[in-house]
Structure formats: structure tokens, C-alpha cells
C-alpha positions as a Markdown table, in Angstrom:
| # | Residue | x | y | z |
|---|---|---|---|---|
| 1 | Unk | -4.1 | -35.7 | 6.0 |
| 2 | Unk | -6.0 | -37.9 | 3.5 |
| 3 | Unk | -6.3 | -37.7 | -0.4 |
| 4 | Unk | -9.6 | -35.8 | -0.3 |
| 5 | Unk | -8.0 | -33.1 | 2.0 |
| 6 | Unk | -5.4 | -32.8 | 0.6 |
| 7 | Unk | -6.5 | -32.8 | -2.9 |
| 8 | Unk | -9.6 | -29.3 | -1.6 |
| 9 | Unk | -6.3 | -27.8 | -0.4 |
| 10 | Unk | -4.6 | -28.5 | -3.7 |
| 11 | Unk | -7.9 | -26.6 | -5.6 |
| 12 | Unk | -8.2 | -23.9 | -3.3 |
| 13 | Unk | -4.2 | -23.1 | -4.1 |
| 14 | Unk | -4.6 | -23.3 | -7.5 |
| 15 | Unk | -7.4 | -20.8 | -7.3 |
| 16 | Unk | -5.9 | -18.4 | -5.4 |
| 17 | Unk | -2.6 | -18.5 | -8.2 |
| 18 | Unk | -4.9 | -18.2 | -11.0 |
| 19 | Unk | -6.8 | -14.9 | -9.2 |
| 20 | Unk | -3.4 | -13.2 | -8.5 |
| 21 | Unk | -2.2 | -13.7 | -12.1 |
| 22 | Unk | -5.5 | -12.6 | -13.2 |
| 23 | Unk | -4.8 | -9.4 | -11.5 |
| 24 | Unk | -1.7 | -8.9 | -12.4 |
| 25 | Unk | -2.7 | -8.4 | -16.0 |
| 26 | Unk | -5.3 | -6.3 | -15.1 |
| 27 | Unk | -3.0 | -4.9 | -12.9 |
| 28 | Unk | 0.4 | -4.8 | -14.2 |
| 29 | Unk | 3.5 | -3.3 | -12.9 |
| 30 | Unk | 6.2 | -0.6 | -14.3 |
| 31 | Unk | 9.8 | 0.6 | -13.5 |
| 32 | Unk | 8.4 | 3.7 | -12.3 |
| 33 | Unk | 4.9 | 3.8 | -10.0 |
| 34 | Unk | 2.5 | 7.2 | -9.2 |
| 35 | Unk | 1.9 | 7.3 | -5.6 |
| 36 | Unk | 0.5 | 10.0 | -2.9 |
| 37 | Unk | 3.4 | 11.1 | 0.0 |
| 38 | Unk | 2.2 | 12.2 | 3.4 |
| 39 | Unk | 4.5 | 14.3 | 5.2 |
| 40 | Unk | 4.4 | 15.7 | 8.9 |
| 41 | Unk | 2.2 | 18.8 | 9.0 |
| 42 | Unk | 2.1 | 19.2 | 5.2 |
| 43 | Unk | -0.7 | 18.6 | 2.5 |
| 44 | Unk | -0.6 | 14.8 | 0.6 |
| 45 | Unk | 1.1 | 15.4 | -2.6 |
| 46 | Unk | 1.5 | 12.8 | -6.1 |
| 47 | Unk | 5.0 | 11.9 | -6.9 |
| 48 | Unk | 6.4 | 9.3 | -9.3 |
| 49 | Unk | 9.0 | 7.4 | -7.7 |
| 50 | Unk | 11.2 | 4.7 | -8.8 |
| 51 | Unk | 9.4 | 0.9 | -8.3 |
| 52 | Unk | 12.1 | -0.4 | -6.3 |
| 53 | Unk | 12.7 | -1.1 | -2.4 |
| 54 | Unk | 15.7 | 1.6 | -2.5 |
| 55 | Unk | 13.5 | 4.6 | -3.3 |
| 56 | Unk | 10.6 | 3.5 | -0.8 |
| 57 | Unk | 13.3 | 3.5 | 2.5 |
| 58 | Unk | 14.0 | 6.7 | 1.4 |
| 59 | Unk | 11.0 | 7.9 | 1.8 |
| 60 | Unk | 10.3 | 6.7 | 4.7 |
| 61 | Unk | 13.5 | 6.7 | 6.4 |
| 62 | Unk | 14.0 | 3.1 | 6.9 |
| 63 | Unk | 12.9 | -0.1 | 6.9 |
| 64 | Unk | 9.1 | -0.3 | 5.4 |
| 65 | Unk | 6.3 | -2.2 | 6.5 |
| 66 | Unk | 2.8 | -2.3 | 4.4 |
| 67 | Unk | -0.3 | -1.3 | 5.8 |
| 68 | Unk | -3.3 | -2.1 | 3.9 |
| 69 | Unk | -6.1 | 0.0 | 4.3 |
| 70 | Unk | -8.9 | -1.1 | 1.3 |
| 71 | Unk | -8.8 | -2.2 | -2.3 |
| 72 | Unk | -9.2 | -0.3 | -6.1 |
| 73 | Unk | -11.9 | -0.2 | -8.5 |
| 74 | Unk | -9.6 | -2.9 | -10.3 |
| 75 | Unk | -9.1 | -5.6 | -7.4 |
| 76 | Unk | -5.7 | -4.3 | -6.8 |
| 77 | Unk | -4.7 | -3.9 | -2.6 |
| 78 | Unk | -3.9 | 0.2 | -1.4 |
| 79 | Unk | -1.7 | 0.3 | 1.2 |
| 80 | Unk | -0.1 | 3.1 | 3.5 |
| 81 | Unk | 4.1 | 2.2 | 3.3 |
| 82 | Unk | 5.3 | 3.6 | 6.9 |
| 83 | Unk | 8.8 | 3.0 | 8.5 |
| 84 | Unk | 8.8 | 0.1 | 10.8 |
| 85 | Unk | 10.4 | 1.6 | 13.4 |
| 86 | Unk | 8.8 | 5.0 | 13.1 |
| 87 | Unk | 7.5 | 4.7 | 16.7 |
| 88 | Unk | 10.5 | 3.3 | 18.1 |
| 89 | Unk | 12.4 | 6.0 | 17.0 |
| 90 | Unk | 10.0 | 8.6 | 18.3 |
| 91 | Unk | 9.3 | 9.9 | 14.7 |
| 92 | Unk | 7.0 | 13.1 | 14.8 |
| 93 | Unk | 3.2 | 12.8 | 14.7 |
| 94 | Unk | 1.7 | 12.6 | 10.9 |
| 95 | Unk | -1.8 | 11.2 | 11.0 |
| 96 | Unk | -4.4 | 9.6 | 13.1 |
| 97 | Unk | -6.5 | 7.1 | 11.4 |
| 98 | Unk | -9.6 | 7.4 | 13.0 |
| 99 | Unk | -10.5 | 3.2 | 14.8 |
| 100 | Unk | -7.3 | 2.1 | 13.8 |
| 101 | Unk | -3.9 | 3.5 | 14.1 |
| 102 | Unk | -1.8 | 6.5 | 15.0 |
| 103 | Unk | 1.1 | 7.3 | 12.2 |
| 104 | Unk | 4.3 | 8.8 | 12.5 |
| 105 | Unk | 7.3 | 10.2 | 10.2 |
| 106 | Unk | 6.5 | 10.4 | 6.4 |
| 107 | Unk | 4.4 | 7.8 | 4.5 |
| 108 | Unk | 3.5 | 7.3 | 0.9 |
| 109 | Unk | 0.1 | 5.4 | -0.3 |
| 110 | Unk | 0.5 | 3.1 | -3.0 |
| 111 | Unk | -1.4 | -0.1 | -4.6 |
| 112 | Unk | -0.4 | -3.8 | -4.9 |
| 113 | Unk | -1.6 | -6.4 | -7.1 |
| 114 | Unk | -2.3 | -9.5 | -6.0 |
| 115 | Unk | 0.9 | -10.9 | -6.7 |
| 116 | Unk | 2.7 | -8.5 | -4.3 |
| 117 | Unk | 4.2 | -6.3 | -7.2 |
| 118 | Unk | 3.2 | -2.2 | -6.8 |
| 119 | Unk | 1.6 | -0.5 | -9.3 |
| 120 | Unk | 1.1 | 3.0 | -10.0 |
| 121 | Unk | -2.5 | 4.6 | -8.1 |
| 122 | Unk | -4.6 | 5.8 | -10.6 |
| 123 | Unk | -5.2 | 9.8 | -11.1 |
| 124 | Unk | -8.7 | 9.4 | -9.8 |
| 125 | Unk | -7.1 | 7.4 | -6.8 |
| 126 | Unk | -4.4 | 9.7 | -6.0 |
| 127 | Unk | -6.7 | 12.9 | -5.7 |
| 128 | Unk | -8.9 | 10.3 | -3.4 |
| 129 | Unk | -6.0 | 9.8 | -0.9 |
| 130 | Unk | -5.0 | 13.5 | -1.4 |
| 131 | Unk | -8.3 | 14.3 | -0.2 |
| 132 | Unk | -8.5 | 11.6 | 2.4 |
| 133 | Unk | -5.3 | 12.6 | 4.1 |
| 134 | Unk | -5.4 | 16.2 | 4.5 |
| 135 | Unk | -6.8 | 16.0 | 7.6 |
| 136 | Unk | -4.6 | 15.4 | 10.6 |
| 137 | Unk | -7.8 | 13.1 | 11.6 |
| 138 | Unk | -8.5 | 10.5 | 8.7 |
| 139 | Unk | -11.7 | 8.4 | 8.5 |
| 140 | Unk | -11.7 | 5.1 | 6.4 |
């Protein structure tokens, strides 16, 4: 690779490090995070959890794998945190995500800045993805 290459690829890095921290501090991260739980044939419902790995496997029952589904008003990424192996292990039917995906077991919505750490969803958000995910049938 030459010196001009590699020198663009040197910029466009240091770009993308200086938006992340940027929205970290708009977007910062706490010990304990607000998020929306979606259980099998049951309404969505706010909890405030624990921000660490242990209390999201709970949840879920497993291992977790992020599934990003749009942004906040604040840049940060909203994703749907399902088990991994939820299909494999035949976990019951929770939601359908109308063009995209068919969910199973319990799943909890949550946000992410753009360094990877979660953050709490705001109230405004959380009554969004309440709303959102009543439905068996979710539109995006």
C-alpha cells in the first residue's frame, strides 16, 4: 500500500475515534441502564437492570447477541439483545419483525454509544419500544 493510502486510511480512523468519543459524552454510560423487556405473550415492560454482561444472560437465558434495529435522537445505536441460540434451542415464539426477522425466548431493547458501552433508553424511548412491541407483528 503506498504513503497516500495509507496515510486516507490513517484520517478516516482517526475520524471515526473522534465521532465515537464524541458520543460517548453525549452519550455516556452508568452502573445501572433503563431498558424495555419483551417477554413471550406478555406486554413490553421498563426495567432498570444492572450494566453488566451477567444481568443481560439472565435475561435472555444465555449467551447474547445484538441486533440493531435504528438509532436515537442523540446518535446513540438501539438494539434488540436476544439469546444466541434462542432458535437452536427451540425457544417459544415472541415477535415477528415485520421484513426482517422472527424472534424467540425473552428479549430486552437497549441503546449503545458509539463506543460499544450501553446506556440507559430514554423515558420517551422506552414508551416508543413499549408501543412498538406490543404487537406480536412489529413494523420498523
Amino acid at each position: 500500500m503506498n504513503n497516500h493510502k495509507t496515510q486516507e486510511l490513517i484520517e478516516i480512523a482517526k475520524r471515526v475515534v473522534e465521532e465515537a468519543e464524541a458520543n460517548a459524552i453525549q452519550n455516556p454510560t452508568s452502573n445501572e441502564i433503563q431498558i424495555v423487556i419483551v417477554e413471550s405473550d406478555k406486554k413490553p415492560y421498563k426495567a432498570i437492570i444492572e450494566n453488566e454482561l451477567d444481568a443481560f444472560q439472565k435475561i435472555v437465558g444465555g449467551y447474547i447477541e445484538n441486533v440493531f434495529i435504528g438509532r436515537t435522537k442523540k446518535g446513540a445505536k438501539v438494539a434488540v439483545v436476544v439469546n444466541e441460540e434462542g432458535k437452536l434451542e427451540q425457544l417459544p415464539f415472541n415477535r415477528h419483525i415485520v421484513g426482517f426477522d422472527t424472534l424467540v425466548g425473552t428479549f430486552f431493547i437497549t441503546a449503545y454509544n458509539l463506543e460499544g458501552d450501553n446506556i440507559s433508553l430514554t423515558n420517551e424511548e422506552v414508551e416508543k419500544y413499549i408501543r412498538v412491541f406490543s404487537p406480536m407483528e412489529v413494523y420498523l
